[in-house]
C-alpha positions as CSV (number, residue, x, y, z in Angstrom):
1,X,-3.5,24.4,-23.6
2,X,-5.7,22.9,-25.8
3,X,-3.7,19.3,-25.7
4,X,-4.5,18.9,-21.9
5,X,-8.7,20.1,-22.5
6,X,-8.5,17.4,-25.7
7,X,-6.8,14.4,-23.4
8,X,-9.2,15.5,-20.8
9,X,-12.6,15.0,-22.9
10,X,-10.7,11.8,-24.3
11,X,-10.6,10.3,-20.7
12,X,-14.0,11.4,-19.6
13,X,-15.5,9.8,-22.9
14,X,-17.9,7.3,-22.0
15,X,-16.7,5.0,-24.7
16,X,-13.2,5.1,-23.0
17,X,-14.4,4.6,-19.6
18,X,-16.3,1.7,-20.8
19,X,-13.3,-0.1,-22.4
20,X,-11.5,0.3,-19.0
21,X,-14.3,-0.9,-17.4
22,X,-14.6,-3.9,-19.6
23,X,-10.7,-4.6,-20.0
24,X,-10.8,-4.8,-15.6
25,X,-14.2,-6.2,-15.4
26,X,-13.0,-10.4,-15.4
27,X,-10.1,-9.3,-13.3
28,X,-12.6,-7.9,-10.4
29,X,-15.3,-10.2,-10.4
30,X,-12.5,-13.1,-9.9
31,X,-10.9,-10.9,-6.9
32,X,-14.1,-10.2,-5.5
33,X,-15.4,-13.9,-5.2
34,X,-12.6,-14.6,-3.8
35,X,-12.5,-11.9,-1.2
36,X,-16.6,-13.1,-0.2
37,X,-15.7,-16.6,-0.2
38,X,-13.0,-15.6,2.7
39,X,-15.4,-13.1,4.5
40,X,-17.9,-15.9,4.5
41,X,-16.0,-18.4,6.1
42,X,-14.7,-16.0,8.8
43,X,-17.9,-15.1,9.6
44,X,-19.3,-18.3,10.0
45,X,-16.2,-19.9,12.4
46,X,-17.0,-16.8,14.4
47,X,-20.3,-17.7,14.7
48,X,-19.9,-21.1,15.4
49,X,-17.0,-20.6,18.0
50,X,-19.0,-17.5,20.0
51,X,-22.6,-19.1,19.5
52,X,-23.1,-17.4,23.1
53,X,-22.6,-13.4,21.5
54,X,-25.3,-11.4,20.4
55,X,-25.8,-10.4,16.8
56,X,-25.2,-7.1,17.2
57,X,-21.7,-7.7,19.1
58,X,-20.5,-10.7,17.2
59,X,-19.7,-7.9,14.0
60,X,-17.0,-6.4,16.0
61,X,-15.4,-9.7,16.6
62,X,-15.4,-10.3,13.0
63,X,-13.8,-7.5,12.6
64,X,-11.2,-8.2,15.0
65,X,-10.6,-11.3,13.1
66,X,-10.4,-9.4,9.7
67,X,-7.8,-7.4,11.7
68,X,-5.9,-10.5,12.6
69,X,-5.4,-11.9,9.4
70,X,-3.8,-8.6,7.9
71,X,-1.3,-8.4,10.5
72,X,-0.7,-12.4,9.8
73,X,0.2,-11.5,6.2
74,X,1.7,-8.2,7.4
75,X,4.2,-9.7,9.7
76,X,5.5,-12.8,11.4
77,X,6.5,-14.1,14.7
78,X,7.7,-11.8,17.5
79,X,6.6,-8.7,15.4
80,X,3.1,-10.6,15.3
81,X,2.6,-11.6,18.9
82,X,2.9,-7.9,19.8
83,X,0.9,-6.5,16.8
84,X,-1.7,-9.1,18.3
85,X,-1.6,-8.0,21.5
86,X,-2.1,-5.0,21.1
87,X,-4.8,-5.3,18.5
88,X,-6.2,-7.5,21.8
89,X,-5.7,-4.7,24.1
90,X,-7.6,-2.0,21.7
91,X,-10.5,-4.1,21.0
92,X,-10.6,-5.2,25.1
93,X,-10.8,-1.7,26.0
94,X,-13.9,-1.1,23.3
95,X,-15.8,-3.3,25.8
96,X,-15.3,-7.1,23.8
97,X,-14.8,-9.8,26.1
98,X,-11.0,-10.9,26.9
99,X,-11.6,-15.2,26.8
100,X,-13.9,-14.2,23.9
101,X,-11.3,-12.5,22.2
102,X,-8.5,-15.3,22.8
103,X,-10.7,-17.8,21.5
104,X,-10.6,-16.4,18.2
105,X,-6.9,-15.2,18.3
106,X,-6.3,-19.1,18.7
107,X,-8.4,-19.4,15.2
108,X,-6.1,-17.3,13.1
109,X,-3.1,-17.1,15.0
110,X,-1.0,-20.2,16.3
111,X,0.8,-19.4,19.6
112,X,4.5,-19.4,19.2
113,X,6.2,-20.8,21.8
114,X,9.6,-20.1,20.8
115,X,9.7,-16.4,19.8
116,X,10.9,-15.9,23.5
117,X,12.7,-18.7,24.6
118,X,15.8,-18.3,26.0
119,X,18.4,-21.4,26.8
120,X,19.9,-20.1,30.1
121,X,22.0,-23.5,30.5
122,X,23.7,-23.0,26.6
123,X,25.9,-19.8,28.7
124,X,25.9,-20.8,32.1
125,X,25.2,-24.4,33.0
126,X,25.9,-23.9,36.8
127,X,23.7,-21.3,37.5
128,X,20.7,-23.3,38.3
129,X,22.0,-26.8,39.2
């Protein structure tokens, strides 16, 4: 019993936190420019494509935008269109306007017009001549 109360004070040490700390410290500062260079710019197209929103509304748009680019590295084509839409759907019913909301779909995701296409004439070339 004594092992696990010795590890224990080991990892609680501060000198041990601090070499964690230190080891990780370059590592997180690098990610976290990074991550505020990206919230930066989102904010700012949002801003500049809804110049017409309030302050207090645009945040939720960001947000909605934040949610679009996760499910653009989550998943891709057909998956995404209806992840989108329904992200669309949720944040439509929260009260955000629709065209306001399709206007910054179109800023993060392209439509694809081929997900759905389907070539009647390759299997029946009759049917609508």
């Amino acid at each position: 019993m004594g092992d696990r109360s010795d590890k224990f004070e080991k990892k609680i040490s501060g000198d041990i936190a601090k070499q964690r700390y230190d080891a990780q410290k370059e590592y997180m500062t690098r990610k976290e420019k990074v991550y505020f260079a990206d919230a930066v710019a989102t904010e700012n197209k949002i801003k500049e494509v809804l110049n017409d929103v309030g302050s207090f509304e645009i945040v939720y748009y960001i947000i909605f935008a934040k949610e679009l680019q996760k499910l653009k590295r989550k998943h891709s084509e057909a998956t995404l269109m209806q992840e989108v839409g329904v992200l669309e759907r949720k944040w439509e019913i929260r009260g955000l306007n629709i065209d306001n909301l399709v206007k910054v779909k179109e800023l993060y995701v392209p439509i694809l017009l081929n997900v759905c296409k389907f070539d009647v004439g390759k299997y029946d070339k009759n049917l609508y001549a």
